[in-house]
C-alpha positions in Angstrom: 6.9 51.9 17.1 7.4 52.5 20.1 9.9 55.9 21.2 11.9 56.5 24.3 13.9 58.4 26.1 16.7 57.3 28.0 19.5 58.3 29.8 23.0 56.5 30.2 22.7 53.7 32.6 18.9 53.5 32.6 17.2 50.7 30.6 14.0 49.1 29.2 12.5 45.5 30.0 10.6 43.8 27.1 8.8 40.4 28.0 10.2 40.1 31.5 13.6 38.4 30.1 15.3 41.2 27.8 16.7 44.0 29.1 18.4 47.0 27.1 20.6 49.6 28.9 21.9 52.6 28.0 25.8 52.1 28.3 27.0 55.0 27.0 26.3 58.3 24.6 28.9 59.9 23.2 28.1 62.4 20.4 25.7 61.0 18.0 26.6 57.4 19.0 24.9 55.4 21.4 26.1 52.0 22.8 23.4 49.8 24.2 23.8 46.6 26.3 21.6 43.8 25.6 20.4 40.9 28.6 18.5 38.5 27.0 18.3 34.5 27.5 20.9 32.5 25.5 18.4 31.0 23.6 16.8 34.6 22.3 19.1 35.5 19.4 20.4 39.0 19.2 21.4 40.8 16.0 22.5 44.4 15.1 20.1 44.9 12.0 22.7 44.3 9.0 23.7 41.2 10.4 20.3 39.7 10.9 19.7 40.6 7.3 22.6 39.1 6.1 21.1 36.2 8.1 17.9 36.2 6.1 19.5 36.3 2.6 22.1 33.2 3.0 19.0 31.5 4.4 16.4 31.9 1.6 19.6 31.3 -1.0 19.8 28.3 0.6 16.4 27.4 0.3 16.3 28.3 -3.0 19.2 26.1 -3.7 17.5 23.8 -2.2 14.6 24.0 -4.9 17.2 23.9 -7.5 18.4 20.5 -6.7 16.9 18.4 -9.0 18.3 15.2 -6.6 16.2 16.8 -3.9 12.9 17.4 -5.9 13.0 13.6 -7.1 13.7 12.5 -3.5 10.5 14.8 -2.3 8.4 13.5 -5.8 8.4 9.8 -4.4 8.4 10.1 -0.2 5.5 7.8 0.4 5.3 6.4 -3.4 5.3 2.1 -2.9 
């Protein structure tokens, strides 16, 4: 990981197209701006998580659909 120190209004650049800036500190709170393409998701932590979990539940929903693993059983059987 990588660790640094910033001050309010200065910024990092990752990959030439996502820039974080320091938009204000105040007490143990930080509030950071995020420039990134449109197509470049951006997620505080608990929401990309939340993210995560409704997409492998509904995977493994999915794999619990007996329809579904019937249709899969005979794609490409004559």
């Amino acid at each position: 990981m990588l660790v640094l120190s910033r001050k309010k209004n200065e910024s990092i650049v990752i990959n030439d197209d996502i820039t974080i800036v320091v938009v204000e500190i105040r007490g143990d709170k930080v509030r950071l701006g995020v420039e990134a393409p449109k197509e470049v998701p951006v997620h505080r932590r608990e929401v990309f998580d939340a993210i995560r979990r409704s997409e492998g539940a509904a995977k493994a929903k999915e794999g619990d659909d007996p329809a579904a693993t019937d249709a899969a059983k005979t794609v490409g059987e004559p």
